[in-house]
Residue frames as qw, qx, qy, qz and C-alpha x, y, z in Angstrom:
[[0.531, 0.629, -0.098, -0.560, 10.32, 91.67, 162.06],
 [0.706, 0.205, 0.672, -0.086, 10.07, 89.12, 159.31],
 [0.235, 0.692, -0.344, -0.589, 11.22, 89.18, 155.81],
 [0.688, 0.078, 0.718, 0.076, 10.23, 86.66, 153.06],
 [0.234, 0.570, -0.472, -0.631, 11.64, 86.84, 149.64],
 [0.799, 0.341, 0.495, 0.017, 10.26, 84.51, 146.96],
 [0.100, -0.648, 0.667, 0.353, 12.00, 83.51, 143.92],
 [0.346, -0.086, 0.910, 0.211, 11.92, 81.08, 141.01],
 [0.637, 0.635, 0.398, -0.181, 8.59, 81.95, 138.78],
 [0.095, -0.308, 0.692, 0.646, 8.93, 82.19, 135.57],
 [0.797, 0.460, -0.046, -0.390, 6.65, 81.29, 132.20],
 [0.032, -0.350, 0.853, 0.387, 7.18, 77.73, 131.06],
 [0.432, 0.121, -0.614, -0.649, 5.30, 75.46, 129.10],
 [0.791, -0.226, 0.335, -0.460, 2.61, 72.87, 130.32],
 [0.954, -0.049, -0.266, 0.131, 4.09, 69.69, 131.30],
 [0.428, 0.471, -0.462, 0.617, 7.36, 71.61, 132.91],
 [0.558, -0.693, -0.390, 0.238, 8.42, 72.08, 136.15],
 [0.120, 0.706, -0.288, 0.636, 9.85, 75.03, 138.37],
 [0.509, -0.510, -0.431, 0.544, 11.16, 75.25, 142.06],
 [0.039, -0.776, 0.096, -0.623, 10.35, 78.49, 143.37],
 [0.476, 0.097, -0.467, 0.739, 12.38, 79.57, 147.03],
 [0.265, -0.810, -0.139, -0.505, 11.42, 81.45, 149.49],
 [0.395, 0.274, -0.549, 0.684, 14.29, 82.98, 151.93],
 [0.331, -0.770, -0.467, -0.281, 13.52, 84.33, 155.32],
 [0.264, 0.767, -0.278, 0.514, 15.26, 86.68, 157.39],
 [0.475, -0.595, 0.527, -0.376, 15.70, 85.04, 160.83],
 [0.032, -0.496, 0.853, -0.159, 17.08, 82.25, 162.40],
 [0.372, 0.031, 0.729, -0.574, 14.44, 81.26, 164.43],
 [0.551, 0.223, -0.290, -0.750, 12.60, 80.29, 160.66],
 [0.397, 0.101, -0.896, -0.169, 12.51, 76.44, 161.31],
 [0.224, 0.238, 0.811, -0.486, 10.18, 76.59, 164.76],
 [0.495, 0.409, 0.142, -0.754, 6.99, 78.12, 162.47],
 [0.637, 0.524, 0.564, -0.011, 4.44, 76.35, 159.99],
 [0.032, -0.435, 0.501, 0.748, 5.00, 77.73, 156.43],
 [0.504, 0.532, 0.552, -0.397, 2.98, 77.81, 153.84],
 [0.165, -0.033, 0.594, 0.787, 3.00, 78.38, 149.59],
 [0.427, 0.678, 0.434, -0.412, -1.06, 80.19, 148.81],
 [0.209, 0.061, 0.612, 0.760, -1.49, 81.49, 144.91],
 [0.022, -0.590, -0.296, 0.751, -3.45, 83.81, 143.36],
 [0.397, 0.326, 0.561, 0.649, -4.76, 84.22, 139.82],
 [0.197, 0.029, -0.131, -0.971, -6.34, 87.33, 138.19],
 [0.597, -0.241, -0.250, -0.723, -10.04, 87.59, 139.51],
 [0.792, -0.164, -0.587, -0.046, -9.76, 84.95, 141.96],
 [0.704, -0.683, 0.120, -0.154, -9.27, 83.84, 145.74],
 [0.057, 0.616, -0.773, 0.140, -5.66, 83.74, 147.24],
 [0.918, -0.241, 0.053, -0.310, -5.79, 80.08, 147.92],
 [0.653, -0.463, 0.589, 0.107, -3.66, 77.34, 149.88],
 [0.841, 0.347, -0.369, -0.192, -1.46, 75.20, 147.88],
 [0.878, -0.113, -0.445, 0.134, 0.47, 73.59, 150.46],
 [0.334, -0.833, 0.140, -0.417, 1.86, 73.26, 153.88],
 [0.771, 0.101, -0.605, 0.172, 4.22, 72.54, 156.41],
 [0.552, -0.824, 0.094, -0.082, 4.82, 72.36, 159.77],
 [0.017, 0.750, -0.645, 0.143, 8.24, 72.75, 161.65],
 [0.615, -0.257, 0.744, -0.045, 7.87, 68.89, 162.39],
 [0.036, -0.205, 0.818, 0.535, 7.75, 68.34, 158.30],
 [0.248, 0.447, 0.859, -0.023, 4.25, 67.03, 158.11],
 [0.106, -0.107, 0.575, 0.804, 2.98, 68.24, 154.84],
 [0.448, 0.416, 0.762, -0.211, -0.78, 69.21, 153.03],
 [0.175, -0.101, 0.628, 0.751, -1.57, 69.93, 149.76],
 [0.669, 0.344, -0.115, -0.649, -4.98, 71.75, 147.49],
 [0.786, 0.309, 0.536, 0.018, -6.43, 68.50, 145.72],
 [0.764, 0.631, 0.130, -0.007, -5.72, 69.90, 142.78],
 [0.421, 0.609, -0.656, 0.145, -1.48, 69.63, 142.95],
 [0.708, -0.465, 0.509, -0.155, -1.11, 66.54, 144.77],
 [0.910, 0.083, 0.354, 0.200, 0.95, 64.28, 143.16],
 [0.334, 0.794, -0.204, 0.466, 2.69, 67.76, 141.40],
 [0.076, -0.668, 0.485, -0.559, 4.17, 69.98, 143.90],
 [0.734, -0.493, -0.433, 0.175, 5.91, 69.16, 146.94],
 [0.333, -0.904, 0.174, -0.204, 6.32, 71.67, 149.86],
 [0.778, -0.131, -0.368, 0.493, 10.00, 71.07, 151.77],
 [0.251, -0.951, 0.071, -0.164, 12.14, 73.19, 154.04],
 [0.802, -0.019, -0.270, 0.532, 15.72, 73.38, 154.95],
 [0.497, -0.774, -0.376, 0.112, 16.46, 74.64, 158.22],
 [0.568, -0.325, 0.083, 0.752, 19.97, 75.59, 157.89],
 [0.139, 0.316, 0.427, 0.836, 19.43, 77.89, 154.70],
 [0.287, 0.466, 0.536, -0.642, 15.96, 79.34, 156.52],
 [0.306, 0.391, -0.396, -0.772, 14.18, 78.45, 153.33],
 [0.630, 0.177, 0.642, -0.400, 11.25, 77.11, 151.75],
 [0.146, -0.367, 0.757, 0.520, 10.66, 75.45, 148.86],
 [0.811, 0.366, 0.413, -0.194, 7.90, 73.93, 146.12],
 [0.038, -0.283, 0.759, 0.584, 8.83, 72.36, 143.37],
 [0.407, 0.559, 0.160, -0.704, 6.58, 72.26, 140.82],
 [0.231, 0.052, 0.873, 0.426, 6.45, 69.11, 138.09],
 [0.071, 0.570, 0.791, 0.209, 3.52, 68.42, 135.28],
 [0.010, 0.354, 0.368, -0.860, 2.59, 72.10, 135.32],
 [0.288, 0.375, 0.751, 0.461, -0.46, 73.11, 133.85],
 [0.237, 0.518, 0.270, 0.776, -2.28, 76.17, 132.87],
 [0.367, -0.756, -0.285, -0.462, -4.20, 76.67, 135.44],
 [0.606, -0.615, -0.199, 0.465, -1.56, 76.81, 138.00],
 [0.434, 0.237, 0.041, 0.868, -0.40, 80.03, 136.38],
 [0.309, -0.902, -0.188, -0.237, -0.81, 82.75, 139.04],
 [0.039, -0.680, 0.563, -0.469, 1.42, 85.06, 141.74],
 [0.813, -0.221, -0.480, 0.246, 2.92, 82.17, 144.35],
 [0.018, 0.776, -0.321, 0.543, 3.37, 83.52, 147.83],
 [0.651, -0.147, -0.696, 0.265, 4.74, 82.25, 150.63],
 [0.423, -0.713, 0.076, -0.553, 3.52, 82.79, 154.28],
 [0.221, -0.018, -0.845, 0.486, 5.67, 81.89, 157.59],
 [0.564, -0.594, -0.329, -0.469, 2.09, 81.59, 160.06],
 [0.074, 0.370, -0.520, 0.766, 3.57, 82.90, 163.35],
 [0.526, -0.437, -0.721, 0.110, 1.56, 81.51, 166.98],
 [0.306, -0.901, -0.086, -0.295, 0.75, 84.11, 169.51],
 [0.220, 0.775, 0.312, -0.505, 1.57, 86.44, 170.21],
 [0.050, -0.432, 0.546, 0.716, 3.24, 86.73, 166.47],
 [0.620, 0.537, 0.153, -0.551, 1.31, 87.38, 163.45],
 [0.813, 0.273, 0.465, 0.220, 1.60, 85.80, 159.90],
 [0.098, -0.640, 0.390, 0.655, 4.27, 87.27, 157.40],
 [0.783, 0.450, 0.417, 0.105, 3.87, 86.92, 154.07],
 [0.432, -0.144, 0.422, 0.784, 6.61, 87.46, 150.98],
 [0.407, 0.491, 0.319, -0.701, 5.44, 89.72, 148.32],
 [0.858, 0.126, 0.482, -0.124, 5.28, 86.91, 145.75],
 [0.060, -0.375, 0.690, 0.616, 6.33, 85.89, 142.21],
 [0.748, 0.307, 0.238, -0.538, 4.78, 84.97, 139.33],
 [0.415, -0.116, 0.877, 0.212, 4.35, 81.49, 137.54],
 [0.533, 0.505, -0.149, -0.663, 2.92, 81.40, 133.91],
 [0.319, 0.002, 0.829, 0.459, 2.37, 78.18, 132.03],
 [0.486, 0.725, 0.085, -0.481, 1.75, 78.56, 128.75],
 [0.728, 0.225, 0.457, 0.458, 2.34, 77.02, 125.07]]
């Protein structure tokens, strides 16, 4: 069993940044892809960025050059950090470890990021 806490939203202003966290409860959290999806009100959960356990990284078109996905193995914990924010990235951020067979995908049960003047 799988536990992912997220961590770090918050309401700041457009042009700010946030790093938002996401812990996980096993060891074994550095062999699995990982993911960061979002959610606004009335809308589709959609990707905003990925990584695999060998670091290689993708990203929605629309935060590239913002956010960048990392991971640090020792801490079993993921990370986005979040520059240039702007309104429309203000939705719940969840993060999702994406388990290979026979293990399913876990997902945290998110946090929310508000920019706003």
């Amino acid at each position: 069993q799988v536990q992912l806490v997220e961590s770090g939203g918050g309401l700041v202003q457009p042009g700010g940044s946030l790093r938002l966290s996401c812990a996980a409860s096993r060891s074994t959290f550095s062999r699995y892809p990982m993911a960061w999806y979002r959610q606004a009100p009335g809308k589709q959960r959609e990707l905003v960025a990925r990584i695999t356990s060998g670091g290689r990284t993708n990203y929605a078109d629309s935060v590239k050059g913002r956010f960048t996905i990392s991971r640090d193995n020792s801490k079993n914990t993921m990370y986005l950090q979040m520059n240039s924010l702007k309104p429309e990235d203000t939705a719940v951020y969840y993060c999702k470890l994406e388990g290979f067979s026979p293990l399913p995908d876990y997902w945290g049960q998110g946090t929310q990021v508000a920019v706003s003047s």
